[in-house]
DRENPA-3360 file (N, C-alpha, C; in nm, 2 decimals, always signed):
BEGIN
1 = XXXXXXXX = -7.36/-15.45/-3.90/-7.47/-15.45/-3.99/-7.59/-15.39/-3.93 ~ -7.62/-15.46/-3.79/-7.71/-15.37/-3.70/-7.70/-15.20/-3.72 ~ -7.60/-15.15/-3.69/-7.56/-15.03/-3.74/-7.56/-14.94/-3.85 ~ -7.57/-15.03/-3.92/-7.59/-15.00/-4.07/-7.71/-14.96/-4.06 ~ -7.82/-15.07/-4.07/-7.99/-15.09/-4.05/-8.05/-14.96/-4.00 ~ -7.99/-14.93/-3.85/-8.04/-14.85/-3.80/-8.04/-14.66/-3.85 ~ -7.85/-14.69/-3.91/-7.86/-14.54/-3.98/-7.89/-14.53/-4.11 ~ -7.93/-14.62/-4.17/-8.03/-14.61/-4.32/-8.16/-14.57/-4.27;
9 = XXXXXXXX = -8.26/-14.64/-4.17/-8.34/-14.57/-4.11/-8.37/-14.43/-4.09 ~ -8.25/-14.45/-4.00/-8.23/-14.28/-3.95/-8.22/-14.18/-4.07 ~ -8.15/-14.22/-4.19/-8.16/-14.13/-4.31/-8.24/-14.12/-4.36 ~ -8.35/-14.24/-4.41/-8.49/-14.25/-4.50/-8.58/-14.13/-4.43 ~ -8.58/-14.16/-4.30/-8.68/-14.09/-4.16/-8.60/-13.94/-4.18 ~ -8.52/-13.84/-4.20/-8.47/-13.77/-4.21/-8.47/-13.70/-4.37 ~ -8.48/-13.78/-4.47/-8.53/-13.76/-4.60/-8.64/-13.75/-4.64 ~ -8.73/-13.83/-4.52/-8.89/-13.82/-4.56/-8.93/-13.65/-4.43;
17 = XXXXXXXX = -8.85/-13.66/-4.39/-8.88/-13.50/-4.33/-8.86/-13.40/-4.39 ~ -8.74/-13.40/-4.46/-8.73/-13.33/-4.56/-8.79/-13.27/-4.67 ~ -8.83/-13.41/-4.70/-8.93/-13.39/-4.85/-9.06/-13.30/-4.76 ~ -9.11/-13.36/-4.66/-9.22/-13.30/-4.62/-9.20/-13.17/-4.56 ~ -9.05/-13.17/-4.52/-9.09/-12.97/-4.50/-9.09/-12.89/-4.64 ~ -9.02/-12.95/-4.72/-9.03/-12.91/-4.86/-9.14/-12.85/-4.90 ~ -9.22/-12.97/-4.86/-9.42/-12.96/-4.94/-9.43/-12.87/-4.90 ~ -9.42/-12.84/-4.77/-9.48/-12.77/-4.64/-9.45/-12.63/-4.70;
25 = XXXXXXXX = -9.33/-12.62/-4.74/-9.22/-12.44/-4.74/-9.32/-12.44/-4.90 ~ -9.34/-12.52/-5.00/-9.37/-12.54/-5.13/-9.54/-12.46/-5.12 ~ -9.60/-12.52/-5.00/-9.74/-12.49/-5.01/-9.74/-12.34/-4.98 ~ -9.71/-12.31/-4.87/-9.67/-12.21/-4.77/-9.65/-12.09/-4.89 ~ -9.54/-12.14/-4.99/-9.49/-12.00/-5.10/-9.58/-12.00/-5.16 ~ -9.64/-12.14/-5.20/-9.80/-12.10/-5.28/-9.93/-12.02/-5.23 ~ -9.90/-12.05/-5.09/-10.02/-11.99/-5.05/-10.01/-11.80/-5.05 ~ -9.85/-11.78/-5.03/-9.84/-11.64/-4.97/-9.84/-11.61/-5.16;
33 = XXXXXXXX = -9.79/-11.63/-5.25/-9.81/-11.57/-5.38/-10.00/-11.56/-5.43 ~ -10.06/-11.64/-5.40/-10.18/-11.69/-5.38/-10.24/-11.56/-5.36 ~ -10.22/-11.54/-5.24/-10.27/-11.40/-5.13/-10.17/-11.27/-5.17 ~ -10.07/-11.27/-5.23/-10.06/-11.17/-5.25/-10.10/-11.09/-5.42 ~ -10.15/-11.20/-5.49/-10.23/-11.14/-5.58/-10.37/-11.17/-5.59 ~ -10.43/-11.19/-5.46/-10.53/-11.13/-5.52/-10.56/-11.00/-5.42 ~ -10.44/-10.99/-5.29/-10.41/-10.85/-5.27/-10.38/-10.73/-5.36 ~ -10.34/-10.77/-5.47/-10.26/-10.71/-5.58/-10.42/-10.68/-5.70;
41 = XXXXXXXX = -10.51/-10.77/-5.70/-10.59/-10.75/-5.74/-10.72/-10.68/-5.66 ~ -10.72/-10.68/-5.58/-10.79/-10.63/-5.48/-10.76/-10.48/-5.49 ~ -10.64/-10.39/-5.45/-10.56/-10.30/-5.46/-10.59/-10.23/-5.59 ~ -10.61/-10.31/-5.68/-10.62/-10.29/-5.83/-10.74/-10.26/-5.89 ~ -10.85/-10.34/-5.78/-10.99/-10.28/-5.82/-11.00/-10.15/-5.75 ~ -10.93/-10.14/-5.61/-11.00/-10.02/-5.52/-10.91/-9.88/-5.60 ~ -10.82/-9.90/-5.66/-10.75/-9.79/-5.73/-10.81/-9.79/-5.86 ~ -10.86/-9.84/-5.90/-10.98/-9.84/-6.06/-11.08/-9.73/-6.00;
49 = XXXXXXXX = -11.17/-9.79/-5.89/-11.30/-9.79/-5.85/-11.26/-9.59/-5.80 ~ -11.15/-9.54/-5.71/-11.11/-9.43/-5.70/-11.11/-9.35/-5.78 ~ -11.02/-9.39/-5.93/-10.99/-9.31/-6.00/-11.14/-9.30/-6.10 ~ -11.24/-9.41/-6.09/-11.34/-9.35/-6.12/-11.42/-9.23/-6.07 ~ -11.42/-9.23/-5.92/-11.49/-9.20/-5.85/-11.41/-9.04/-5.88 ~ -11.30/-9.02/-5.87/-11.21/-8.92/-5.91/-11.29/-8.84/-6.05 ~ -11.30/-8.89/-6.15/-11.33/-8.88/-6.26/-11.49/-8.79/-6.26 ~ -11.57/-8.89/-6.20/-11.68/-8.85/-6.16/-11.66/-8.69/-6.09;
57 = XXXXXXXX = -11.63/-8.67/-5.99/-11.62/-8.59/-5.89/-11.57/-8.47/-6.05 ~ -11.50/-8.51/-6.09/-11.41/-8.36/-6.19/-11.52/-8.31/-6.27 ~ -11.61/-8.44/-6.34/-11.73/-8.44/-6.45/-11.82/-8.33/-6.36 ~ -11.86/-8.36/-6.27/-11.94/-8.27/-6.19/-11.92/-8.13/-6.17 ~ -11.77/-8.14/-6.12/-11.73/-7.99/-6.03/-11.70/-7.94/-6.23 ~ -11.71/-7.96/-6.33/-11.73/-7.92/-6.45/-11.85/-7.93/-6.52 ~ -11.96/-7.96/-6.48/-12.09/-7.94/-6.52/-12.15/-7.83/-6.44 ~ -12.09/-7.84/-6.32/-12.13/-7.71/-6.19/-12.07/-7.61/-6.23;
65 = XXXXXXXX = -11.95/-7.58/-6.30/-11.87/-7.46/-6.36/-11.98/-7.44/-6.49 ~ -11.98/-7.50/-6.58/-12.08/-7.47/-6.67/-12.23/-7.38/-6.60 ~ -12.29/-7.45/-6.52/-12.39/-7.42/-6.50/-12.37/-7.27/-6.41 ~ -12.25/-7.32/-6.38/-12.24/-7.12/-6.32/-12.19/-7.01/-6.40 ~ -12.14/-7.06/-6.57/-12.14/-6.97/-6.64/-12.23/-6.95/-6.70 ~ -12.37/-7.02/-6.73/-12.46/-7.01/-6.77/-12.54/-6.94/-6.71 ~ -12.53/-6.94/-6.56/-12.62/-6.88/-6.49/-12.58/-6.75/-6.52 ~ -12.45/-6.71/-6.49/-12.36/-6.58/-6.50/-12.44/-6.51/-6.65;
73 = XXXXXXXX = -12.44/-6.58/-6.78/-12.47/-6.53/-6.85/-12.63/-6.48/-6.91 ~ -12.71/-6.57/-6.85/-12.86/-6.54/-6.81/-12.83/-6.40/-6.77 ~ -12.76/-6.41/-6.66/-12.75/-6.27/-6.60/-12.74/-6.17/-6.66 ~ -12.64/-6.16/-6.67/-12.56/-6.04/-6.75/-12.68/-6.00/-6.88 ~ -12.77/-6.12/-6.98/-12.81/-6.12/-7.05/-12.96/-6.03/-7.02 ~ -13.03/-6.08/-6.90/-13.12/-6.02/-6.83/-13.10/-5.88/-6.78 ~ -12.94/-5.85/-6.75/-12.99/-5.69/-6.70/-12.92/-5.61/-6.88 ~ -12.89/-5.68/-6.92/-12.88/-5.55/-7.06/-13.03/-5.56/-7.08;
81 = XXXXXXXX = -13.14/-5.61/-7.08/-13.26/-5.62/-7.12/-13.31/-5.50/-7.07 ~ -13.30/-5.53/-6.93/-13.33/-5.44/-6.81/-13.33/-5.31/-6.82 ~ -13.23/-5.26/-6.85/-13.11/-5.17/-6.87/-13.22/-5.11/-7.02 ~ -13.19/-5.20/-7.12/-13.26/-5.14/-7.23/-13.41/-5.08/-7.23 ~ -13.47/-5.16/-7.19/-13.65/-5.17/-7.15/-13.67/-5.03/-7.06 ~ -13.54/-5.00/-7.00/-13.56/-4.92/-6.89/-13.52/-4.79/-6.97 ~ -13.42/-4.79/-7.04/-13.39/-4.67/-7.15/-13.50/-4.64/-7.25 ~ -13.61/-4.76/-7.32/-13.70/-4.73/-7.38/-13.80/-4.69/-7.31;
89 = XXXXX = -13.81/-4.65/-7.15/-13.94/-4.66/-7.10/-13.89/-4.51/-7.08 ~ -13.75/-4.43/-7.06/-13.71/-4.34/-7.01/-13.75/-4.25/-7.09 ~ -13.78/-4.32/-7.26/-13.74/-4.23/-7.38/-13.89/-4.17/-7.40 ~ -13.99/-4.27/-7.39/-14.15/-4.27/-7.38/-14.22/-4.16/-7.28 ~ -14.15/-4.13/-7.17/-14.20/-4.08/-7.04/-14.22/-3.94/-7.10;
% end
């Protein structure tokens, strides 16, 4: 019976380790799912925040193309002027 006593012990004490590495592996998965989304959200803002910054950058280097066709065309516009003012001045002389 002694025997008995002592390996019911021994199993309760071996059950309650159990349960507690349980907790232990239980928290452990929670913690790493935990941390991997808000790595996953983290990840998720800095690939937002890029693709804006992307976005930005294109709006630009396309407001800069604009503004160098417009300049272009100032141009072009200013020497037909040129050109003409210069033919009328040729015609007067």
């Amino acid at each position: 019976m002694e025997l008995t006593g002592k390996l019911n012990t021994v199993t309760e004490t071996v059950d309650r380790v159990a349960v507690g590495a349980h907790e232990v592996v239980d928290r452990a998965t929670g913690a790493a799912a935990s941390v991997a989304e808000r790595a996953a959200g983290v990840a998720a803002d800095v690939s937002e925040k890029a693709s804006d910054v992307a976005v930005g950058m294109s709006n630009k280097a396309a407001s800069a193309h604009y503004a160098v066709d417009r300049a272009a065309d100032a141009t072009h516009l200013a020497a037909e002027k040129a050109v003409g003012m210069a033919a009328q001045v040729s015609e007067n002389v």
